[in-house]
CHARMM internal coordinates of N, CA and C (Angstrom, degrees):
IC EDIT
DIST 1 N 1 CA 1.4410
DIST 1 CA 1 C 1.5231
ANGL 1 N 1 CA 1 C 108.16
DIST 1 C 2 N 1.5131
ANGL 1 CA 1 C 2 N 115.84
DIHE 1 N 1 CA 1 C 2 N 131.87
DIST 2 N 2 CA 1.8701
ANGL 1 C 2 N 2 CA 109.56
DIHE 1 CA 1 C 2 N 2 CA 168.85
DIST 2 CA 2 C 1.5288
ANGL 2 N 2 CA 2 C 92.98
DIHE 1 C 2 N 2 CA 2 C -122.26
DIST 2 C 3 N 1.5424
ANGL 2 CA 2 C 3 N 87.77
DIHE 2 N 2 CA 2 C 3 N 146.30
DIST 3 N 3 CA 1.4311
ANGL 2 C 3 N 3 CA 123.24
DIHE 2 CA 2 C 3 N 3 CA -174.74
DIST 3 CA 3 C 1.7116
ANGL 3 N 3 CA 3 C 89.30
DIHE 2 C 3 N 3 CA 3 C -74.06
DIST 3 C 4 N 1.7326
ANGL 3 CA 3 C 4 N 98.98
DIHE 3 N 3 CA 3 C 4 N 127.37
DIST 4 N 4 CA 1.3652
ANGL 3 C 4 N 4 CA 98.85
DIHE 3 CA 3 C 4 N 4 CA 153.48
DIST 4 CA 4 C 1.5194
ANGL 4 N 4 CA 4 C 125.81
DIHE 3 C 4 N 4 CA 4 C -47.69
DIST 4 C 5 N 0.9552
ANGL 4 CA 4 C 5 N 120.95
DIHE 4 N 4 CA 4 C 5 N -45.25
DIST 5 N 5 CA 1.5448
ANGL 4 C 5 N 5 CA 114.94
DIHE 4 CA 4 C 5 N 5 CA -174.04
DIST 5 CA 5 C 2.1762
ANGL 5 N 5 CA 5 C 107.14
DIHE 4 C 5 N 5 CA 5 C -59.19
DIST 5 C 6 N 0.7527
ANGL 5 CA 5 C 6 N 96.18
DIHE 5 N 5 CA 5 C 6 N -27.46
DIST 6 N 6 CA 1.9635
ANGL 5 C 6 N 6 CA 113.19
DIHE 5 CA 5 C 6 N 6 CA 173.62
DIST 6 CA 6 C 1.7469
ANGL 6 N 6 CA 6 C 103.16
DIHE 5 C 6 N 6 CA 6 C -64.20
DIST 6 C 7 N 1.4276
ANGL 6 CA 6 C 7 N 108.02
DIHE 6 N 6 CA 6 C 7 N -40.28
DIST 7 N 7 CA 1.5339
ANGL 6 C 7 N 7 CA 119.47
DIHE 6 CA 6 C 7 N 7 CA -164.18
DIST 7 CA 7 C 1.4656
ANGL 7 N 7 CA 7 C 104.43
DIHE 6 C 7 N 7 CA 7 C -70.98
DIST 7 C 8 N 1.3618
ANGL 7 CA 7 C 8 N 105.32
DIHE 7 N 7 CA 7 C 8 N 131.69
DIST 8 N 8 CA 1.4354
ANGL 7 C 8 N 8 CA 118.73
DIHE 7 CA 7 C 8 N 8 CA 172.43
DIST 8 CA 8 C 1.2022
ANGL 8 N 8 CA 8 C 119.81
DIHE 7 C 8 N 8 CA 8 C -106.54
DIST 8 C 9 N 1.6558
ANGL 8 CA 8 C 9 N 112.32
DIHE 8 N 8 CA 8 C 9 N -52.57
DIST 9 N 9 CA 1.8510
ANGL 8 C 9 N 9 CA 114.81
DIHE 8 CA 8 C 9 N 9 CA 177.65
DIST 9 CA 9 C 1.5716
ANGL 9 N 9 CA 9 C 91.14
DIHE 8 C 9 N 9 CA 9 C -149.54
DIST 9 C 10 N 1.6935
ANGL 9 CA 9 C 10 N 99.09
DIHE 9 N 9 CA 9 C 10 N 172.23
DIST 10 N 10 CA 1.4551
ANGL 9 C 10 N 10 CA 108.09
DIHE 9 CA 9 C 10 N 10 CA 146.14
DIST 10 CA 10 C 1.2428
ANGL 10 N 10 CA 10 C 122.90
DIHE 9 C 10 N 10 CA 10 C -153.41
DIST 10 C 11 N 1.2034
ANGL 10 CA 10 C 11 N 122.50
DIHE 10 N 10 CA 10 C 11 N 110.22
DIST 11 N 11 CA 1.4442
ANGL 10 C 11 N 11 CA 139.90
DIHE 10 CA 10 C 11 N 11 CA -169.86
DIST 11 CA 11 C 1.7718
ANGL 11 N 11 CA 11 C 124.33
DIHE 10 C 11 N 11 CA 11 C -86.74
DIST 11 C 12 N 1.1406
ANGL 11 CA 11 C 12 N 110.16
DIHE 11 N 11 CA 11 C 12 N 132.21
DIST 12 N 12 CA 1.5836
ANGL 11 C 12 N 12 CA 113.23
DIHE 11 CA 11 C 12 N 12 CA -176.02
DIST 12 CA 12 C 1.6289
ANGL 12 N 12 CA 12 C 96.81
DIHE 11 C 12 N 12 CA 12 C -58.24
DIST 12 C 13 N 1.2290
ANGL 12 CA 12 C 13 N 102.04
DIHE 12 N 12 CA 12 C 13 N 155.38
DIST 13 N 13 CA 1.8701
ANGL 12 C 13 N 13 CA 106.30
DIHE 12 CA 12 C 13 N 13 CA -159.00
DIST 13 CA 13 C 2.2546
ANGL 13 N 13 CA 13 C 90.93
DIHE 12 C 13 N 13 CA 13 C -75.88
DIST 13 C 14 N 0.9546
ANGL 13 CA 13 C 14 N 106.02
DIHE 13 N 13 CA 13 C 14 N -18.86
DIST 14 N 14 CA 1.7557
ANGL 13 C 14 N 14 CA 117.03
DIHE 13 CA 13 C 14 N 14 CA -164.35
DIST 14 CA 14 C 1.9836
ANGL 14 N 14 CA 14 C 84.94
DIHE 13 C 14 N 14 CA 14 C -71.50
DIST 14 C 15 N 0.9417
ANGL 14 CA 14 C 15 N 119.22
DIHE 14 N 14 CA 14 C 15 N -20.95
DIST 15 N 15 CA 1.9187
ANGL 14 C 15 N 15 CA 102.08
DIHE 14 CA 14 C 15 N 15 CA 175.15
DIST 15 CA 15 C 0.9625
ANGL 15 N 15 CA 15 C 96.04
DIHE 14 C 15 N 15 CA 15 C -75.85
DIST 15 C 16 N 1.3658
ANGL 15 CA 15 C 16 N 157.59
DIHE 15 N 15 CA 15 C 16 N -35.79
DIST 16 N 16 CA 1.2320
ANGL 15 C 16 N 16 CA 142.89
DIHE 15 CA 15 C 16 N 16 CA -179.95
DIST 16 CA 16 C 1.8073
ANGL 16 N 16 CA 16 C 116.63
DIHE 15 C 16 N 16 CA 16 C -50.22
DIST 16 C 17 N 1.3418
ANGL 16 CA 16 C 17 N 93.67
DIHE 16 N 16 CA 16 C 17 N -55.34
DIST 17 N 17 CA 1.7586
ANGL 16 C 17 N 17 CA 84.67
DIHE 16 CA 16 C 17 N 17 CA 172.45
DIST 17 CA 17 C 1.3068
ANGL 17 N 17 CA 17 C 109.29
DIHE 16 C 17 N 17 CA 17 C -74.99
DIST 17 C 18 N 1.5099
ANGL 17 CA 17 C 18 N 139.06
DIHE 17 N 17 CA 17 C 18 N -27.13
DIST 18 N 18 CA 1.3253
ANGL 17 C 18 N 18 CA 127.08
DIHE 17 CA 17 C 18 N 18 CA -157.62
DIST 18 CA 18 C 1.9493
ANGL 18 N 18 CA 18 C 108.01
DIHE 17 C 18 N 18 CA 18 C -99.80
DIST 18 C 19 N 1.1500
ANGL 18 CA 18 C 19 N 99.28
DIHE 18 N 18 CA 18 C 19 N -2.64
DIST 19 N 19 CA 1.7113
ANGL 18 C 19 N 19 CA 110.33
DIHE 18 CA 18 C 19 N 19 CA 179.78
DIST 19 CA 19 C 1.4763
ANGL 19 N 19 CA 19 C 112.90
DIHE 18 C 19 N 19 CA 19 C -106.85
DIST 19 C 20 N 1.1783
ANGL 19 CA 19 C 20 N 146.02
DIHE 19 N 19 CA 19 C 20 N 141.61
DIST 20 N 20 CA 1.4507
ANGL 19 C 20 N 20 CA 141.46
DIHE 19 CA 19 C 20 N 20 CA 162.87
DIST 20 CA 20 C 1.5010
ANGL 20 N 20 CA 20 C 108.81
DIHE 19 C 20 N 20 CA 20 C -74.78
DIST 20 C 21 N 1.4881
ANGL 20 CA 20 C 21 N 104.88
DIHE 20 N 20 CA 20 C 21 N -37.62
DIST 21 N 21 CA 1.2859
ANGL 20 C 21 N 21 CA 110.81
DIHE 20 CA 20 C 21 N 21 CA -162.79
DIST 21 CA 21 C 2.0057
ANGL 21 N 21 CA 21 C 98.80
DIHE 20 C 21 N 21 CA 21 C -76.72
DIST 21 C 22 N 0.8737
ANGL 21 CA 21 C 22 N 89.87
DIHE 21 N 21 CA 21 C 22 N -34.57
DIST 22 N 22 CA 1.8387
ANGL 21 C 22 N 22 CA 89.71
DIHE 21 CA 21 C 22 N 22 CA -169.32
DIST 22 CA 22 C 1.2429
ANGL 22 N 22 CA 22 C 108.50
DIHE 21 C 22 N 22 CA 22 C -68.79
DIST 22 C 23 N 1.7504
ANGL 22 CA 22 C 23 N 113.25
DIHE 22 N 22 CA 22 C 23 N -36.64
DIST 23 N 23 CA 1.5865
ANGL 22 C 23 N 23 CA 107.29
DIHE 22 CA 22 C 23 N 23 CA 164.77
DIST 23 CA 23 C 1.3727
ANGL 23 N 23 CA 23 C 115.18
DIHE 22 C 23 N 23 CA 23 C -70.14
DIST 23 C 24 N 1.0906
ANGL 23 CA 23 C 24 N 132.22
DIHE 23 N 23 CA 23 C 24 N -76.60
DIST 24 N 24 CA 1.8051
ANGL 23 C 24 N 24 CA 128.32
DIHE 23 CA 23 C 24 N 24 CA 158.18
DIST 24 CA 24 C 1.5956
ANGL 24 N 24 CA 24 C 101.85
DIHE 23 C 24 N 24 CA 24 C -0.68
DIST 24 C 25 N 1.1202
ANGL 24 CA 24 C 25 N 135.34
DIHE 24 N 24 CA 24 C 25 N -46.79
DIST 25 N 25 CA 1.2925
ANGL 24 C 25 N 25 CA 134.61
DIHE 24 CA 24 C 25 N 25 CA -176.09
DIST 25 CA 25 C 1.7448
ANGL 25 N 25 CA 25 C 120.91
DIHE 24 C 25 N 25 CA 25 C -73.57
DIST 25 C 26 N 1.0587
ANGL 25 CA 25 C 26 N 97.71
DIHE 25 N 25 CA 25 C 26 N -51.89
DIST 26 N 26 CA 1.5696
ANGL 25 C 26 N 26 CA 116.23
DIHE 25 CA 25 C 26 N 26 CA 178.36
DIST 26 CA 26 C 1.5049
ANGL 26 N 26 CA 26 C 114.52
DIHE 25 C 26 N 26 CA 26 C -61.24
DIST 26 C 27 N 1.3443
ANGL 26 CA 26 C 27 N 112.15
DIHE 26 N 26 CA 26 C 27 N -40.98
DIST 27 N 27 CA 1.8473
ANGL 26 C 27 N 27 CA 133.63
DIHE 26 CA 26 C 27 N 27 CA 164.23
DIST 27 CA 27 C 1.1865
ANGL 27 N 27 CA 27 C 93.40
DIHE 26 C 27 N 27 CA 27 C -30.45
DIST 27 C 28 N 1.5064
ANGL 27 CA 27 C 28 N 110.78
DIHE 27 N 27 CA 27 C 28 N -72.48
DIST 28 N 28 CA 1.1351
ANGL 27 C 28 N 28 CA 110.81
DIHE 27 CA 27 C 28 N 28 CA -117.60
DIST 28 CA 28 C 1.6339
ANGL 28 N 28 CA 28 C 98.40
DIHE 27 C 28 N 28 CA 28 C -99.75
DIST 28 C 29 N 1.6445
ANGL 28 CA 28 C 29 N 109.88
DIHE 28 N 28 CA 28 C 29 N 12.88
DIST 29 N 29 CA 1.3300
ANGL 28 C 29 N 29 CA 113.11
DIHE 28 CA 28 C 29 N 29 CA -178.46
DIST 29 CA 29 C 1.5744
ANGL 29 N 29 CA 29 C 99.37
DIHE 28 C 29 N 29 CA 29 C -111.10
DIST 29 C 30 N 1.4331
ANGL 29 CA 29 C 30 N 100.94
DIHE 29 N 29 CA 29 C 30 N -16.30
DIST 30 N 30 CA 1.5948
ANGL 29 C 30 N 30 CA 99.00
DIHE 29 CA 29 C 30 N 30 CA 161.87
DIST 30 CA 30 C 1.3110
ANGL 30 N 30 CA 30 C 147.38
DIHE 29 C 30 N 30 CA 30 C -66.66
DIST 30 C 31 N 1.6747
ANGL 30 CA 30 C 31 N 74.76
DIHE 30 N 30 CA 30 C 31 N -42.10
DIST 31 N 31 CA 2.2708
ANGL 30 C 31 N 31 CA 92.13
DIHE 30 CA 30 C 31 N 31 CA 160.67
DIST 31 CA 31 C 1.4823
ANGL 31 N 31 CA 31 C 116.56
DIHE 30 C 31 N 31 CA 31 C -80.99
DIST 31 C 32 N 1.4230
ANGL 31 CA 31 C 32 N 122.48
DIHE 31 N 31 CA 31 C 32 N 14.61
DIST 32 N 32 CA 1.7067
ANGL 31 C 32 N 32 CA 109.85
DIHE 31 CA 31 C 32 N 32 CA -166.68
DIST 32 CA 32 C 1.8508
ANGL 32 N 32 CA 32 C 61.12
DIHE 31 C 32 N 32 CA 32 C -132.16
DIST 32 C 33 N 0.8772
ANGL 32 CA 32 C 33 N 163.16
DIHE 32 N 32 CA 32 C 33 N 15.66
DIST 33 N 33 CA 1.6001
ANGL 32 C 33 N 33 CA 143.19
DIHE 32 CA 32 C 33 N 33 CA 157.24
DIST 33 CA 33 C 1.2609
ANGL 33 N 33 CA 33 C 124.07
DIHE 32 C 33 N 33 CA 33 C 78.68
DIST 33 C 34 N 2.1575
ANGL 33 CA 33 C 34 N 95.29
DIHE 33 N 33 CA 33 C 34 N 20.91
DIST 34 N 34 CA 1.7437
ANGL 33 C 34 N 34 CA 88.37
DIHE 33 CA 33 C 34 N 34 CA 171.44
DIST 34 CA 34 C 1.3834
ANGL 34 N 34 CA 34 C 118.76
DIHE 33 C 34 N 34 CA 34 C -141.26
DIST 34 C 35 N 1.4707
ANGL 34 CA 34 C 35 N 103.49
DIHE 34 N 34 CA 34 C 35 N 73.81
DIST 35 N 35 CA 1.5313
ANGL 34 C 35 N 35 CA 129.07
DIHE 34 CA 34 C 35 N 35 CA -171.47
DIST 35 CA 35 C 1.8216
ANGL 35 N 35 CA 35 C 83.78
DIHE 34 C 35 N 35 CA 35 C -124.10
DIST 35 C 36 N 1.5251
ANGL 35 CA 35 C 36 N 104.29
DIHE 35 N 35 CA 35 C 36 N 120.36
DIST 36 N 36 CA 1.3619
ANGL 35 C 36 N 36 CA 100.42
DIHE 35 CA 35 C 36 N 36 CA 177.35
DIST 36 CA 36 C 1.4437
ANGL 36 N 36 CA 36 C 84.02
DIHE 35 C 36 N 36 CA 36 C -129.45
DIST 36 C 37 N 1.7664
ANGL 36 CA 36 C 37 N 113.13
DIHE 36 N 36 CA 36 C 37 N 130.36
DIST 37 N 37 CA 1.1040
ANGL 36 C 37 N 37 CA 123.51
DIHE 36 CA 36 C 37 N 37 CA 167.13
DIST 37 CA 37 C 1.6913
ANGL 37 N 37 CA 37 C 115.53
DIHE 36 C 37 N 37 CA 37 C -101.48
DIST 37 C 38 N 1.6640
ANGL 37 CA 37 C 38 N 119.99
DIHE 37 N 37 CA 37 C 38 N 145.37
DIST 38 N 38 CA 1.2552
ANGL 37 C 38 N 38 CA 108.41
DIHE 37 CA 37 C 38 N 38 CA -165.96
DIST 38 CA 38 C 1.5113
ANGL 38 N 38 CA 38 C 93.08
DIHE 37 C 38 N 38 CA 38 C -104.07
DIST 38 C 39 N 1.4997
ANGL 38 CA 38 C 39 N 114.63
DIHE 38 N 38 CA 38 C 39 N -61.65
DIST 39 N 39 CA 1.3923
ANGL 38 C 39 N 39 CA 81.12
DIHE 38 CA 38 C 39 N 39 CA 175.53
DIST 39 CA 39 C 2.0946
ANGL 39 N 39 CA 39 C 108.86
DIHE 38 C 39 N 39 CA 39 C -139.65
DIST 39 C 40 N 1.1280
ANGL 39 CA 39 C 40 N 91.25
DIHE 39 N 39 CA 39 C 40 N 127.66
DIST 40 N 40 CA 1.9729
ANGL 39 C 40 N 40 CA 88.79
DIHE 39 CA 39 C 40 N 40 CA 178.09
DIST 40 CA 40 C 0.9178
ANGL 40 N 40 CA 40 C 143.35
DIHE 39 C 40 N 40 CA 40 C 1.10
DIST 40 C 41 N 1.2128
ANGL 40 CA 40 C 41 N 112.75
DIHE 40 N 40 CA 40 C 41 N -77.00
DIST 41 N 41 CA 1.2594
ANGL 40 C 41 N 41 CA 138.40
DIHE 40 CA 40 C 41 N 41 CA -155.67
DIST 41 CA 41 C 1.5833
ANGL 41 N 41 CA 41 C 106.85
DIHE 40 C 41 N 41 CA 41 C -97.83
DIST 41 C 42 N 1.4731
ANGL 41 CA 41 C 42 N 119.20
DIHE 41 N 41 CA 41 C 42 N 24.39
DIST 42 N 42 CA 1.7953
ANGL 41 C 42 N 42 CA 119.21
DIHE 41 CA 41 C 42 N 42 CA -173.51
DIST 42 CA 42 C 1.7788
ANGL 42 N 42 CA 42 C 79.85
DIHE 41 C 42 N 42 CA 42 C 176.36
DIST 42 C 43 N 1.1900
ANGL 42 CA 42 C 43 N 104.07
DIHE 42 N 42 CA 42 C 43 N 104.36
DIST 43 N 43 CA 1.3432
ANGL 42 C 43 N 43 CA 110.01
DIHE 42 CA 42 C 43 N 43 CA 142.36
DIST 43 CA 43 C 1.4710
ANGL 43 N 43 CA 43 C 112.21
DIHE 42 C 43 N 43 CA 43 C -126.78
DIST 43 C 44 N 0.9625
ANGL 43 CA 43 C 44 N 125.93
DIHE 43 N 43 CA 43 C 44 N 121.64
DIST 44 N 44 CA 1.9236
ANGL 43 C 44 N 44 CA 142.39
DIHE 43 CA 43 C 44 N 44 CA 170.85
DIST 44 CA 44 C 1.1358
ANGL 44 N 44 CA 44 C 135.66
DIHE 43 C 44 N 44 CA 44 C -71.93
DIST 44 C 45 N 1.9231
ANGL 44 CA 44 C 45 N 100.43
DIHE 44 N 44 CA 44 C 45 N -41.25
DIST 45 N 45 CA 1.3352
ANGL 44 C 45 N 45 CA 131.81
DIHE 44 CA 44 C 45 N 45 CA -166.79
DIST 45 CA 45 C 1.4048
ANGL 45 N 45 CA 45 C 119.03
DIHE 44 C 45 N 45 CA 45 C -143.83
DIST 45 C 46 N 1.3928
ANGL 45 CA 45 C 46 N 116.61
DIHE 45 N 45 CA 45 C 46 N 150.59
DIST 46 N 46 CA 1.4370
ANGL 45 C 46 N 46 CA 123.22
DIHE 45 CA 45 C 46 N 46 CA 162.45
DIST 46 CA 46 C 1.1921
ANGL 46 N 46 CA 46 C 135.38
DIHE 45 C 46 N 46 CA 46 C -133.84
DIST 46 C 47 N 1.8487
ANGL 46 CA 46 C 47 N 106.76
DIHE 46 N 46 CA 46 C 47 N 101.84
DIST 47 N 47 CA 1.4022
ANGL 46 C 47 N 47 CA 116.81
DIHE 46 CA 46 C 47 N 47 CA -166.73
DIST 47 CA 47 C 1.4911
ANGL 47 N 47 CA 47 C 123.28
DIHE 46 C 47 N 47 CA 47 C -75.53
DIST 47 C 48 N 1.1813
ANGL 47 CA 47 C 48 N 128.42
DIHE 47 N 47 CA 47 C 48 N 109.81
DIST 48 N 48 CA 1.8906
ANGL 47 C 48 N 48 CA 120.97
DIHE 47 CA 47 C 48 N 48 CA -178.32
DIST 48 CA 48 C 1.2892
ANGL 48 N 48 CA 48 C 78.20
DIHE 47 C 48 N 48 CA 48 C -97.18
DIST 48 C 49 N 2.0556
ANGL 48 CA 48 C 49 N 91.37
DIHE 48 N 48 CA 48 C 49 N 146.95
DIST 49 N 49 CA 1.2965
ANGL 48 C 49 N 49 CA 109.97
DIHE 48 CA 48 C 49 N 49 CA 157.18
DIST 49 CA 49 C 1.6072
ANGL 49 N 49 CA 49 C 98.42
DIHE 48 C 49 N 49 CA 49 C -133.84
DIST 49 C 50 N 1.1715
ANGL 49 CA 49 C 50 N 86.31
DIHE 49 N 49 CA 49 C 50 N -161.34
DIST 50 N 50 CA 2.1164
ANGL 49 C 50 N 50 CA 92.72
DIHE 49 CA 49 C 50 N 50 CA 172.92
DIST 50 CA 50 C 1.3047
ANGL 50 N 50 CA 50 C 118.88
DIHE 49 C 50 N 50 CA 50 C -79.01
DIST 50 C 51 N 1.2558
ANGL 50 CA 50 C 51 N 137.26
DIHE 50 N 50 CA 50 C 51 N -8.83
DIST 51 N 51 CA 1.5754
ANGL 50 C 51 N 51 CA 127.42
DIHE 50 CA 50 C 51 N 51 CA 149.37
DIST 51 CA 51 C 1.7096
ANGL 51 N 51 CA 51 C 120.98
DIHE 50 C 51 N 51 CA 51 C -117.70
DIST 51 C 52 N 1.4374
ANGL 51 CA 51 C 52 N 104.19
DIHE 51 N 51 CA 51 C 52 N -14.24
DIST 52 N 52 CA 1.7190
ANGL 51 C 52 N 52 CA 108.00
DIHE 51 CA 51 C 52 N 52 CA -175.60
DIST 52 CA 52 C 1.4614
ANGL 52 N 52 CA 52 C 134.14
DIHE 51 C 52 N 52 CA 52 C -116.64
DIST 52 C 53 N 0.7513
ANGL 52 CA 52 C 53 N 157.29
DIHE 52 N 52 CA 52 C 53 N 177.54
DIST 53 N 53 CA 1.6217
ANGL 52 C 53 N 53 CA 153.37
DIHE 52 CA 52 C 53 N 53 CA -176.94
DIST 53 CA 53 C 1.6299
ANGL 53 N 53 CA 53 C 94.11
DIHE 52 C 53 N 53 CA 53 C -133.90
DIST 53 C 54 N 1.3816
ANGL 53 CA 53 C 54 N 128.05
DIHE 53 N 53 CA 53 C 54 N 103.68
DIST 54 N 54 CA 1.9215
ANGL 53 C 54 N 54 CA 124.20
DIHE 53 CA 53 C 54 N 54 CA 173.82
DIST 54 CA 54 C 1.4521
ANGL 54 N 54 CA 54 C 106.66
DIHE 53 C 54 N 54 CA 54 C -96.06
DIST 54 C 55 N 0.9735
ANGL 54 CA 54 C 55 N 108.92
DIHE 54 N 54 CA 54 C 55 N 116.54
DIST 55 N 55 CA 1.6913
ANGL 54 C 55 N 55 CA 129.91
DIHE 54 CA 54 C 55 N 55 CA 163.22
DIST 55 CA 55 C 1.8109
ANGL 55 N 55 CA 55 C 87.88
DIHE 54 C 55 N 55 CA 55 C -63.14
DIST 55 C 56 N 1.6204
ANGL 55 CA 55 C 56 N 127.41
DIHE 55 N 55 CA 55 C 56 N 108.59
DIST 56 N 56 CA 1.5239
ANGL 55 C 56 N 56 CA 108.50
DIHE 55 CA 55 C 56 N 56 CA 154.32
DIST 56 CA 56 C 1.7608
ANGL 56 N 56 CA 56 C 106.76
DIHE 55 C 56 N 56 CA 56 C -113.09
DIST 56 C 57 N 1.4952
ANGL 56 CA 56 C 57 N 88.11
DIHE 56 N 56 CA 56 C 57 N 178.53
DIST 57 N 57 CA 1.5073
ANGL 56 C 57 N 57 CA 94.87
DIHE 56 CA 56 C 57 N 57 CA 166.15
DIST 57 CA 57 C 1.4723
ANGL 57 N 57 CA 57 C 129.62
DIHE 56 C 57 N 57 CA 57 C -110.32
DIST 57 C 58 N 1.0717
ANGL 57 CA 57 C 58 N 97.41
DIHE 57 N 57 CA 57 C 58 N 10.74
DIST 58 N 58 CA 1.4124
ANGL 57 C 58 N 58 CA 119.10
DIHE 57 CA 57 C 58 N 58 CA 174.81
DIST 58 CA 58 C 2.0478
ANGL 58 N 58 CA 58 C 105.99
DIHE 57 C 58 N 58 CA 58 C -97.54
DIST 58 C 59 N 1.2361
ANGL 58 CA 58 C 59 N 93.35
DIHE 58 N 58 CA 58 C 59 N 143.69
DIST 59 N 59 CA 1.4708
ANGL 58 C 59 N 59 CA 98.59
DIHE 58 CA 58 C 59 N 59 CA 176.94
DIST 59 CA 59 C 1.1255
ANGL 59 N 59 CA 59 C 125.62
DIHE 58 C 59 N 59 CA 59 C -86.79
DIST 59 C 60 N 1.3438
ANGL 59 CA 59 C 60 N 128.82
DIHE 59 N 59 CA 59 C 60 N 148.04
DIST 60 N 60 CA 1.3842
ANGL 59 C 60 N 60 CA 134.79
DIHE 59 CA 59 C 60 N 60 CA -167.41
DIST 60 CA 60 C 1.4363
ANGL 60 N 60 CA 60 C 120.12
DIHE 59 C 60 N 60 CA 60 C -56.03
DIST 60 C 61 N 1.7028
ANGL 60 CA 60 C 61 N 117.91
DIHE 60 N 60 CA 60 C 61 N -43.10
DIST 61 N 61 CA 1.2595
ANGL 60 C 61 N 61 CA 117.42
DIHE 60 CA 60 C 61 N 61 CA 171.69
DIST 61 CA 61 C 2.0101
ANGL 61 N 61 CA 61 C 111.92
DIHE 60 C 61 N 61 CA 61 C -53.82
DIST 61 C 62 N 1.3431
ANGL 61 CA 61 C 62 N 115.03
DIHE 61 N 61 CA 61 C 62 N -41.97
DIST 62 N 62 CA 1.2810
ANGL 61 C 62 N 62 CA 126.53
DIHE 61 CA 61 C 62 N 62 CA -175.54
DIST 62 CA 62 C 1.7588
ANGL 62 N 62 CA 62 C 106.25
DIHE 61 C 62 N 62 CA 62 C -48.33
DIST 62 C 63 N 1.2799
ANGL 62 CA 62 C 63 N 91.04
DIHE 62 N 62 CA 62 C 63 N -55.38
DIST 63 N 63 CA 1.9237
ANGL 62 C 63 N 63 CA 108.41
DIHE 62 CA 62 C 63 N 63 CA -168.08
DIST 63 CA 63 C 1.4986
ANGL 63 N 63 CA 63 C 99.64
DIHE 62 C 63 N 63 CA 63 C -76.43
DIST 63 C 64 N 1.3167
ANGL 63 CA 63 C 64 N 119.18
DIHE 63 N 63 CA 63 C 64 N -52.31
DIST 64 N 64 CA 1.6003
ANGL 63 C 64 N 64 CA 95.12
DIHE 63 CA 63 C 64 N 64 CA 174.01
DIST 64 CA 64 C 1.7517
ANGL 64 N 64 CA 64 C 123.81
DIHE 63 C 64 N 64 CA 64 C -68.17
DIST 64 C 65 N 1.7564
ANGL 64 CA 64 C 65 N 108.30
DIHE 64 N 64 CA 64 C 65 N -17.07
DIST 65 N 65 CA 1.5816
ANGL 64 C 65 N 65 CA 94.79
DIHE 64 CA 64 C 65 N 65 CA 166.50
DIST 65 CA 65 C 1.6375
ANGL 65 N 65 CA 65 C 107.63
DIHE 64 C 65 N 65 CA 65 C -83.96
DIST 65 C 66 N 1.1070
ANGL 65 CA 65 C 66 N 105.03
DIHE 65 N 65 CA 65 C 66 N -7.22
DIST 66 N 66 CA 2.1521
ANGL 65 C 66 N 66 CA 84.55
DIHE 65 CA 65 C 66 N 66 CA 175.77
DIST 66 CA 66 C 1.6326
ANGL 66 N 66 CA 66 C 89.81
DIHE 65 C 66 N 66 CA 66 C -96.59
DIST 66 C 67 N 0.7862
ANGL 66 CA 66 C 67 N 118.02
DIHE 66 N 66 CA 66 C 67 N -55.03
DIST 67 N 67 CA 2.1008
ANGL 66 C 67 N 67 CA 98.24
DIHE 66 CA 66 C 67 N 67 CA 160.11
DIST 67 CA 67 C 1.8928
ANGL 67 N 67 CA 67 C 116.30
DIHE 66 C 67 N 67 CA 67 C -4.15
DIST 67 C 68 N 1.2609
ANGL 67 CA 67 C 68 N 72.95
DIHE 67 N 67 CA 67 C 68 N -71.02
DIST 68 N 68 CA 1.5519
ANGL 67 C 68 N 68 CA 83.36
DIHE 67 CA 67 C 68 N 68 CA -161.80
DIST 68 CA 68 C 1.7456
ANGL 68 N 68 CA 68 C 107.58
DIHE 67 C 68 N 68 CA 68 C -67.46
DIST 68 C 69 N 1.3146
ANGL 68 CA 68 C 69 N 111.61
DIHE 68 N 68 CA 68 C 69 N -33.48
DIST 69 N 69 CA 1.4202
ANGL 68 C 69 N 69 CA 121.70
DIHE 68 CA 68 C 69 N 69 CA 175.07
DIST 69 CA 69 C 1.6331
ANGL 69 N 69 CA 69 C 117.60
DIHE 68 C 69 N 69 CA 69 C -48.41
DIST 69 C 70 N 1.6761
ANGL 69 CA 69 C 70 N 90.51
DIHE 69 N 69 CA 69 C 70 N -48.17
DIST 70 N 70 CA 1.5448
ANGL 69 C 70 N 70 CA 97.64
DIHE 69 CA 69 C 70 N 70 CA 171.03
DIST 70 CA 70 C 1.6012
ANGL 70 N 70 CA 70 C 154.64
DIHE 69 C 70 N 70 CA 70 C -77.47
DIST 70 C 71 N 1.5944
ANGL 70 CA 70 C 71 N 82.16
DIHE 70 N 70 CA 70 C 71 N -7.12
DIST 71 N 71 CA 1.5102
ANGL 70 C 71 N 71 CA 111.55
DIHE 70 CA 70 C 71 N 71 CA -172.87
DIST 71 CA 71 C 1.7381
ANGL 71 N 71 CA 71 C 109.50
DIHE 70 C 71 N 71 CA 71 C -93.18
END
COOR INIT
IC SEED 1 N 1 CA 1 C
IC BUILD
């Protein structure tokens, strides 16, 4: 679980190929050891917070409406 207050964005997993900058980003949270993937084989979304980059399998519209549910 991340604490909204931790939450920065969450992006459909497709900016990664269609941005330079979002891949450049994701790299580089991979080589410092804080790209946490949840699960392989289905990533949808990409959650930044203040220390991690989350590979989920849940989709972005989903996570920002339980976002919003919770706030």
């Amino acid at each position: 679980m991340i604490r909204a207050a931790d939450l920065i964005a969450i992006f459909d997993a497709t900016i990664e190929q269609s941005s330079k900058l979002s891949s450049q980003y994701v790299n580089h949270a991979k080589e410092h050891g804080q790209l946490e993937i949840v699960d392989v084989d289905e990533v949808k979304s990409i959650v930044l917070t203040t220390d991690h980059v989350y590979y989920s399998p849940i989709s972005s519209s989903t996570l920002k409406r339980r976002l919003y549910q919770v706030v």
